[in-house]
N, C-alpha and C positions, 0 to 999 in steps of 0.2 A: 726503499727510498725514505730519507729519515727528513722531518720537517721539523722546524724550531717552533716551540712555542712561544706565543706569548707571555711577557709580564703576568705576574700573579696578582697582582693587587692595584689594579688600574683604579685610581683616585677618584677618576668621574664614574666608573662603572659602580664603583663600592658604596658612594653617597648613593646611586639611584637603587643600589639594592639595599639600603641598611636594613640593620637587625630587626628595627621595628616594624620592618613593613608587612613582613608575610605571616606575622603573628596577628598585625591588622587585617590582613584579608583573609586569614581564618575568620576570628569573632566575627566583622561582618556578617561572615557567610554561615556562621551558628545563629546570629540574629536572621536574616534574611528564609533560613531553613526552620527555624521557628514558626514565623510565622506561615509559611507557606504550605507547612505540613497540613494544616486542618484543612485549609482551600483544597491541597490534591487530593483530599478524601471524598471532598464535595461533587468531582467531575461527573463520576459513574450518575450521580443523579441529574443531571443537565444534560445526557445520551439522550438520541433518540433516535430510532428507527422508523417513524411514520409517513409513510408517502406525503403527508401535508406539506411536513417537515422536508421532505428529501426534493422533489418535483419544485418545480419552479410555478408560482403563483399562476402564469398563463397557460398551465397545460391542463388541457379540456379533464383528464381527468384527475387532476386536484380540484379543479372548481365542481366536479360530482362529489369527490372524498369531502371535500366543506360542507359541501349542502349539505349531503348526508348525515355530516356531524348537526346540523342544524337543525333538525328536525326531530320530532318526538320519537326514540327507539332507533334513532337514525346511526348510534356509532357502539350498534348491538351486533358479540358478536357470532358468527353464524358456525354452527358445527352441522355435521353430518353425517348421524349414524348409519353403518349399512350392513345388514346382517346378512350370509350368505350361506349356504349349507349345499355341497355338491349335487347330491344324490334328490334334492330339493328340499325345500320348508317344511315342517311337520305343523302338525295343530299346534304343540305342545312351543313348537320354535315362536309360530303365530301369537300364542297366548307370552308369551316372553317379550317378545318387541311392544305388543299392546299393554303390560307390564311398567317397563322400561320406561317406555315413553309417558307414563302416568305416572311414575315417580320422579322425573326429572321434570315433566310440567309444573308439581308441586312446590317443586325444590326450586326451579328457576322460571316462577312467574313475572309477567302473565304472557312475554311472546314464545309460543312452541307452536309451528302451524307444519303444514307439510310442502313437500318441496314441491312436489306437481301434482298439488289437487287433492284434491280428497277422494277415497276409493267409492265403491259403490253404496256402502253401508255408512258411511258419513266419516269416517276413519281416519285421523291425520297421519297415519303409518301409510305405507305406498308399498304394493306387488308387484315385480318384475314382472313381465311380460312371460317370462319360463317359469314360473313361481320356485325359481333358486334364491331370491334373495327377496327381502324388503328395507324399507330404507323410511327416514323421518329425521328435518331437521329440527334443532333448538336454535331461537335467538336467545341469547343468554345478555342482559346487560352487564354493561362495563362498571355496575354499582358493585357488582359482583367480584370484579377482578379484572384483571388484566388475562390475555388468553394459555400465556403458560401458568396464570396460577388456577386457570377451569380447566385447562383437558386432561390433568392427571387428576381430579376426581370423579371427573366426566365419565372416564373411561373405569375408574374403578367403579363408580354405580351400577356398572353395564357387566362388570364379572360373571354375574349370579344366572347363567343358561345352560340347558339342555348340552351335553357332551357333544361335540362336532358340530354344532352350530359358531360359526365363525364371526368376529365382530372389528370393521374398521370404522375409529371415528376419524372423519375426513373433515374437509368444509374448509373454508379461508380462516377461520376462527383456529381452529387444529392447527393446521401450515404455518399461522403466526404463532404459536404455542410452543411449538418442536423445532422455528427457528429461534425462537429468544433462548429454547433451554441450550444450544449449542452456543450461543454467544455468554448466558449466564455462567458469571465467575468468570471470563475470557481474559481481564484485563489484569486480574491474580495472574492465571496460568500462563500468560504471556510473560507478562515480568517474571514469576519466580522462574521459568523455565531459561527466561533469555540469561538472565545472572548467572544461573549454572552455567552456560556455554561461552559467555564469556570469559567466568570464573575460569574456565578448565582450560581453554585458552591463551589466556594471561600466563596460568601455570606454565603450560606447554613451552610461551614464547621466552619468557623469563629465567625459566629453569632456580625459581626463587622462592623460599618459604613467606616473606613477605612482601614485595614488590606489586605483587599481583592485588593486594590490597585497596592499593593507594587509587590508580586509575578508576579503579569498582566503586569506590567509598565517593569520588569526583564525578564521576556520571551517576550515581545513583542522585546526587543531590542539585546535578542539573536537572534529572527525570524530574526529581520529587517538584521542583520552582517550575519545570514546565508545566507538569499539569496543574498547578495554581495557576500560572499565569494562564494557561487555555482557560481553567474553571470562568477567569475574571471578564477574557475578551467574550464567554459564551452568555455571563450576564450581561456584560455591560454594550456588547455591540451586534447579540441577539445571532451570534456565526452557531453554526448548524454540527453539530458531533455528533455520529452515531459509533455504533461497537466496531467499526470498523477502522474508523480514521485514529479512536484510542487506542486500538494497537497498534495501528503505524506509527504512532505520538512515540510509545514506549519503546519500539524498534527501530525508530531512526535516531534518536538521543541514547542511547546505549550504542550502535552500531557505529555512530558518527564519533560521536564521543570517545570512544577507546581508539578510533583510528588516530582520533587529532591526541590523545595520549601515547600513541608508540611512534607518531612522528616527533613529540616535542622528547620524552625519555631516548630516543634514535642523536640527536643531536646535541641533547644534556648530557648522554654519556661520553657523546666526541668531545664535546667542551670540557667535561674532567680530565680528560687527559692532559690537556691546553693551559689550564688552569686551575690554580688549588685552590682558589678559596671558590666556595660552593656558590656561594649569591652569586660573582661575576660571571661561574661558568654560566648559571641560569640566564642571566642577562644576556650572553651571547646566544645560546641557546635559541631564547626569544627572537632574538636579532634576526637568525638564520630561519627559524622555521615559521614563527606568526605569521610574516606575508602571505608563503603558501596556503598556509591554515585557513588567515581569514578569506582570500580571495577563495577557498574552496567552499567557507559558509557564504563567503557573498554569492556565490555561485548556486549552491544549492536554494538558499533563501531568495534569490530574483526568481527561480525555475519556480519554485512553489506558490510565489505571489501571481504569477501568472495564469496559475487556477481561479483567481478571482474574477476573471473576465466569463467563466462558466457559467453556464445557465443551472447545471443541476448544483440543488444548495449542498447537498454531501460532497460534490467537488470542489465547490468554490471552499467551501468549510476548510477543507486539506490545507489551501493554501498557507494563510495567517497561523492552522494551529501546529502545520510542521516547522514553519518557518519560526515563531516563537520555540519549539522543542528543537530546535537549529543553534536559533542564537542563545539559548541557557545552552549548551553542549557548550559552544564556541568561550562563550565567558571563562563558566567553570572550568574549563584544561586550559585559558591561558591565565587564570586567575589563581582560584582555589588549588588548585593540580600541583602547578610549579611553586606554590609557596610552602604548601606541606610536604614536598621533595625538598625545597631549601632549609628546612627545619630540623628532618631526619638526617640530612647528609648523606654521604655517601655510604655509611652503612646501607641502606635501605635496600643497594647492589648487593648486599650478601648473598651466596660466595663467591659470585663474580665481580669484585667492588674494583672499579676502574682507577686507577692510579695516575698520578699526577709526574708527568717526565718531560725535560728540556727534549726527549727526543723522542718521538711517536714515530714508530715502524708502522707503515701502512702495507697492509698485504693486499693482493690482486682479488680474492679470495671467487667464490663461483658466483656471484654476478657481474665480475670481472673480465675473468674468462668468457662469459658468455658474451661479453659486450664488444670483447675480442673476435669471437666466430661471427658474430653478426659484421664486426667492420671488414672483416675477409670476406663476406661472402654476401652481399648486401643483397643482391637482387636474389638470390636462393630464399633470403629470410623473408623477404617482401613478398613473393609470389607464394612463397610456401605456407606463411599465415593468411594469405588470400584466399588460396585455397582450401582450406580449413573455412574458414569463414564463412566461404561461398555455400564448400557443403552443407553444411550444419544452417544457411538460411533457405536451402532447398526444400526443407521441412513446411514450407510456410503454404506448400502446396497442398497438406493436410489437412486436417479437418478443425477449420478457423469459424465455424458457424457459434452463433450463439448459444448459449447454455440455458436450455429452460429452466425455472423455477424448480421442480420438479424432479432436476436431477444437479442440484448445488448441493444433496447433501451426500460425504463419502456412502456413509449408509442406509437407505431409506428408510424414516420412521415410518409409522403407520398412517399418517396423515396423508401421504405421497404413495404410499403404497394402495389405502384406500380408493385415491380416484382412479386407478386402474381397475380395480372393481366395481366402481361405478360406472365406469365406463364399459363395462363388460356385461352388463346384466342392466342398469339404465340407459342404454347412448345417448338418449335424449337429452339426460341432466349429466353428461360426462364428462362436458365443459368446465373452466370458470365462466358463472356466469356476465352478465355485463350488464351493468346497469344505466338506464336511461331516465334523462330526467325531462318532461317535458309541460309546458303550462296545458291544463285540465282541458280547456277549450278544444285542446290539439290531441290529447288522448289517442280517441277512436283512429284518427286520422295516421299517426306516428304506429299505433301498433300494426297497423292493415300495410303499411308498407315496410317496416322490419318481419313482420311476419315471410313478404314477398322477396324476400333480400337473400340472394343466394348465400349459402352457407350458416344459415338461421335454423337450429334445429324444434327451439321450441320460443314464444314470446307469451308470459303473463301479464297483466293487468294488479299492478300493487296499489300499495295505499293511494290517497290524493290526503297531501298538509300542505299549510304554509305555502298556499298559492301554484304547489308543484304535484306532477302527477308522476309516479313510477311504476316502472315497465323493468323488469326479467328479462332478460336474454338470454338463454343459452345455445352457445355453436355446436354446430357437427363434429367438428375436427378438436384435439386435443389441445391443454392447454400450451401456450408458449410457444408454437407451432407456427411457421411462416403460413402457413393453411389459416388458421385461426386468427394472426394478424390481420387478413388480406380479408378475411369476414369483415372484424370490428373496422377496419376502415371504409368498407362498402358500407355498413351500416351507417357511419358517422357522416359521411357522402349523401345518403339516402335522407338521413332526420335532417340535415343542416339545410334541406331544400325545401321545407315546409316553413313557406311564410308564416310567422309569428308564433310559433311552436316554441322558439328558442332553444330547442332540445339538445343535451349535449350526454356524452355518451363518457362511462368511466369502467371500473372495476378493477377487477385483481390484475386480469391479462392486460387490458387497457393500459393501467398503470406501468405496467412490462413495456408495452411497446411507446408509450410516451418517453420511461426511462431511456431505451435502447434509440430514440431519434435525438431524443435532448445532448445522450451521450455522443454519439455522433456528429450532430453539429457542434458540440464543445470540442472536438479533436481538431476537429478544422479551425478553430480559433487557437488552443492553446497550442498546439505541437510547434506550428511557423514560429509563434513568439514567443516562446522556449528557447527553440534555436536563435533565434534574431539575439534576446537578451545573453545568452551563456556565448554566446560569440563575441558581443561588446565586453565581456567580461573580462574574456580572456585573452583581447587586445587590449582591454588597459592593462593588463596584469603582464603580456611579456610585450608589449608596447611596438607589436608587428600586426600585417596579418595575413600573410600567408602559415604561419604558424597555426596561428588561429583555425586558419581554415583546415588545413592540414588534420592537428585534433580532432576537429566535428567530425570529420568526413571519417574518422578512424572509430569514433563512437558510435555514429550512424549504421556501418558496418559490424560494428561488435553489435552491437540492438538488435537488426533485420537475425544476425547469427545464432544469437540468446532466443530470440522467437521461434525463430525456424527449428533449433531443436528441443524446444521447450515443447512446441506442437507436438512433434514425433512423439516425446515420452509420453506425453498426456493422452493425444492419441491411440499408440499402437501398444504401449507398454502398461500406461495406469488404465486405460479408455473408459476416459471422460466424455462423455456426448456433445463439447463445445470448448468456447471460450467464452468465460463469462464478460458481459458488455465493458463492465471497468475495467478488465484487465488490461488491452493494451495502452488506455492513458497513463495508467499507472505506472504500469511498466516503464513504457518511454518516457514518461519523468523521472522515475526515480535509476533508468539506468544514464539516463544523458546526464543528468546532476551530478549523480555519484561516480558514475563513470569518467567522465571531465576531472574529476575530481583527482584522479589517479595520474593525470597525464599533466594535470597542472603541478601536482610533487612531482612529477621530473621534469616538465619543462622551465621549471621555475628554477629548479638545481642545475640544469644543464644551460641556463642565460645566464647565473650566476657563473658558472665556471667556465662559459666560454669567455667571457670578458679578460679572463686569466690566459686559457688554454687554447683558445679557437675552437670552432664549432667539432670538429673532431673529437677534440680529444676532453673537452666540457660534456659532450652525452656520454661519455665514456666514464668521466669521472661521476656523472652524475645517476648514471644506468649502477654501476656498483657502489653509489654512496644510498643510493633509494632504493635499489632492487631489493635487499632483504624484508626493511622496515617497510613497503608499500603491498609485497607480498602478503607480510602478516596482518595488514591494515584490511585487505582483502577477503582473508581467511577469514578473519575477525567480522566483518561486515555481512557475507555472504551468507556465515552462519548463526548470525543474530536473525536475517531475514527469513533462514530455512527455518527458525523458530515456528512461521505461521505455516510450515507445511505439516506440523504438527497437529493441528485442530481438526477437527472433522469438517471440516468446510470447503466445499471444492472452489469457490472462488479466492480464500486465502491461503489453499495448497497451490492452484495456481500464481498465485501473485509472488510468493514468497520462492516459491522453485524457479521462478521465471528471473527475478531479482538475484537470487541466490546465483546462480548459473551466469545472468550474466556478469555481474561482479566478478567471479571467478576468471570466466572469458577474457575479460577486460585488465584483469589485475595481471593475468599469469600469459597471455598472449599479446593481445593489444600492447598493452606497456611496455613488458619486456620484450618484445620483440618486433613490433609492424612498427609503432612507433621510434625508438631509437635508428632501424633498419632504413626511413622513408628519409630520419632526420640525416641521414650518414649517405644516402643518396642524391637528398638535393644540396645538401652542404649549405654553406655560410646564405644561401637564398634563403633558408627557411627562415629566416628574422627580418626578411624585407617588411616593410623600407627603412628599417632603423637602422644605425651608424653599424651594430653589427653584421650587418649583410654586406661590409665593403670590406674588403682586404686591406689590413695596414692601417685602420683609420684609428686617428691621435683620438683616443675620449678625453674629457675636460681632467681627469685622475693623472692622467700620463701614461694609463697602462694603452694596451694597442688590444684591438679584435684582431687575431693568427686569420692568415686565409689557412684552407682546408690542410694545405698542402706544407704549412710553414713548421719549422720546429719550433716545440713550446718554449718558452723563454725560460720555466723549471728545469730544462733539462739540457741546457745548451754548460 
């Protein structure tokens, strides 16, 4: 079927594109990327990982994590030597740990005391009970350093022992030591890793020595002005970034970025065809694709502003700083992008350079054909991606439990491996402990009934400062442990009843299970209004809404599908001990966004070509006009996100495989196939109540909406 081209040199399209313009919105954007360069340098220093920082100002224990900073020695931090030897302890091991522990007192005065008491002989070292191990902690002040720049000296001070004598340094001080070093450099290795796979990508799709340039060179310099701009809103409006949200920052502006680049090159290369001078095909280009585009940024950017209604500050943080590394994407590909394509010309298609013909042969090619088998056999397509679907969220019956601390990291350092030793030879101290804070008055009183408090394995008596008295706690059961939760909330129960005591209960686990409720009650707020807003979105945008609804219900079900066998892998294949608390917000955010995102390039192509074609034969045109480029937008996306199953971190191999997967799900099944199959089922309904849902009706154009059934007027 041969189509006539337009005019080449359309008067009004040529003044809106002249020469000067895209050489203007270069320079800008060399000024603009000037200055912006020193701020994205600055971000890494505005991170932070601190429960103060992350917990929301009302949970019981950030107002312990405060105190604690308040007070003299209060934000010291605690390591945990524990020496072990099978066969038991020798003199010689004895005299080693007594050793040890006298050189690091020296070294890191004046707090070094012992963790439960002191032994008979007045000794701040401590005997197992089997005399297999001894054990002694250090508070090390924070004048000192931060906890990963102590425990790699910590531990080398401690080299120097008896052959077979065994050494874990443990303690919350350790734990936060060996998590900062898996995050340290994170935001290097994220970025340089994700460019490679973009880079190679690019190649792949292009089949081009240069091409592949241009898209990389335009999101890199949306990346570079996002993280300026996050650096600016983390000064100026105090929003909360830790190592986790800056690589999502660099994986969603890369991932997003190159999609809204092979959608706009997808429709710049139809538009060469159409017309030879280069600025008006890009003009039309725009025409066609930016609506998509942006209602796909307005779409993702409302989903992420809807994390600011969250209580936890690392989530609500997500919001504003993806939503800024959103709209730098969005700018730069319809800005910077298309005017350094309009410069290169068509060269830049080397050796595929598209040529300019009064008559463009359109072939059926294979998302054609497939758009064909789907409209022969609609309810096959329908039931048969159902069922796919369905399988794959049977998974969800797996093991969805929470992920302890404990076991987030792929490989256990010694710090995690430690308190299994501790726990093994102290039970006593094999907990984290918990700390309590209560006015001196109340002391006596608060400890005599934690002590009585089932699941209490041992309770000390610590300092009294600054009006406040503190109390030790350590549980029976392990840490992060629905057993040990069910402790610190019987305890918290038990102090909160002591008139005037004021006592309020915090720690490491504490802080766990604060996170794992706050998270929790923020799903119940963000997911509904998620949905609520990316549905208004996408009735203004194909101006229906059974449509609308139609999509959700299609993303919803790719989601439940993505989880369910994201579970299985993790479960039965990788086996992971859980899912970590943020994974499924995130997830259902960034798959309903991005996901939406996929169905709104073709539903936005298939409203556009029904207005021509009728609803038939518009998803048809519009399934083979977007099935290749939405594919590779997919690929492309999928494997920016599988970026973070690369780190050693089980909650950002989960996130990123979970994302990755369902992208995939969604790009290569949903799209192509439940959705075109549901659209081709309910026919011209699917655009109620707008004038395309009627058969025959006059638009204000002149052209007519085809009922399902009618011949297109192209082909009459």
């Amino acid at each position: 079927m041969a189509v006539n081209a337009a005019p080449s040199g359309e008067a009004p399209a040529g003044r809106l594109a002249g020469r000067w313009v895209p050489w203007l919105v270069i320079g800008l954007w060399l000024v603009l990327a000037a200055g912006m360069m020193p701020l994205s340098g600055k971000l890494s220093s505005v991170t932070t990982d601190s429960v103060v920082d992350t917990l929301p100002a009302s949970a019981e224990s950030t107002k312990v994590a405060v105190l604690e900073d308040s007070l003299p020695g209060g934000d010291d931090n605690t390591f945990v030597f524990v020496y072990h030897r099978a066969g038991g302890m020798t003199d010689a091991d004895r005299a080693t740990v007594e050793r040890h522990y006298n050189t690091l007192a020296k070294r890191y005065p004046p707090k070094a005391t012992a963790a439960a008491g002191e032994d008979d002989e007045g000794s701040p070292t401590s005997p197992s009970t089997d005399r297999k191990a001894m054990m002694f902690t250090l508070e090390v002040s924070t004048a000192y350093g931060a906890p990963e720049d102590i425990v790699g000296p910590l531990r080398d001070a401690a080299k120097d022992r008896p052959s077979g004598l065994e050494l874990d340094v443990t303690g919350p001080g350790a734990i936060d030591g060996d998590m900062d070093a898996v995050f340290d450099g994170i935001d290097v290795q994220v970025l340089l890793t994700t460019i490679i796979v973009v880079t190679l990508l690019l190649i792949l799709t292009y089949r081009s020595p240069v091409l592949w340039i241009i898209p990389l060179v335009a999101v890199g310099a949306a990346a570079l002005t996002s993280m300026g701009t996050v650096y600016l809103l983390v000064k100026g409006f105090g929003i909360v970034v830790n190592d986790q949200n800056s690589a999502l920052l660099t994986i969603l502006v890369f991932g997003v970025g190159t999609d809204y680049a092979l959608l706009l090159i997808a429709r710049y290369r139809e538009a060469l065809h159409h017309h030879e001078n280069v600025r008006v095909a890009m003009v039309h280009a725009l025409r066609g694709a930016a609506p998509a585009i942006v209602a796909s940024a307005a779409t993702v950017v409302a989903a992420l502003l809807c994390l600011l209604v969250a209580d936890l500050n690392s989530t609500s943080g997500l919001g504003p700083i993806g939503a800024a590394g959103i709209l730098c994407a969005l700018v730069a590909m319809l800005t910077l992008f298309p005017a350094v394509l309009v410069v290169l010309g068509r060269r830049i298609f080397w050796p595929a350079i598209p040529r300019f013909s009064t008559a463009v042969e359109e072939k059926p090619g294979l998302w054609g054909r497939l758009g064909t088998a789907i409209s022969r056999r609609r309810w096959v397509a329908t039931l048969g991606s159902l069922g796919v679907l369905g399988v794959l969220a049977l998974g969800l019956a797996g093991n969805t439990g929470a992920l302890r601390e404990q076991d987030q990291f792929l490989s256990a350092p010694e710090s995690v491996t430690g308190f299994t030793v501790l726990r093994q030879h102290f039970p006593e101290l094999g907990g984290q402990p918990m700390t309590i804070f209560t006015r001196p008055a109340h002391q006596e009183r608060v400890l005599d009934i934690v002590k009585d408090t089932r699941g209490v394995a041992l309770a000390i008596p610590e300092q009294t400062s600054g009006g406040w008295a503190n109390i030790s706690v350590f549980p029976k059961d392990a840490p992060d442990t629905v057993a040990e939760y069910d402790t610190i909330k019987r305890v918290r129960t038990a102090v909160h009843a002591v008139s005037g005591a004021e006592a309020i209960v915090g720690g490491p686990s504490a802080e766990n299970l604060d996170t794992e409720v706050t998270t929790k009650r923020d799903e119940k707020l963000v997911i509904p209004l998620v949905l609520a807003v990316v549905l208004i979105v996408l009735g203004l945008l194909l101006r229906a809404i059974l449509a609308p609804l139609v999509l959700m219900a299609t993303v919803i079900v790719s989601f439940a599908a993505a989880f369910g066998g994201s579970v299985f892998v993790f479960d039965t294949i990788l086996g992971f001990k859980g899912i970590d608390y943020s994974v499924p917000l995130l997830a259902f955010l960034f798959l309903v966004a991005l996901g939406v995102d996929y169905n709104i390039f073709l539903a936005s192509r298939a409203r556009e070509e029904t207005v021509r074609l009728g609803t038939r034969e518009g998803m048809l045109k519009a399934l083979s006009a977007t099935g290749g480029v939405i594919t590779s937008a997919g690929l492309v996306l999928a494997a920016t996100f599988a970026v973070l199953a690369t780190l050693p971190l089980v909650m950002l191999i989960e996130v990123g495989f979970l994302v990755a997967f369902g992208v995939l799900l969604d790009a290569l099944l949903v799209r192509s196939v439940l959705v075109p199959a549901l659209t081709l089922l309910i026919g011209r309904r699917i655009w109620w109540p707008s004038r395309l849902s009627r058969p025959a009706t006059e638009l204000p154009d002149g052209q007519q909406s085809l009922a399902d059934d009618e011949e297109p007027a192209l082909q009459r």
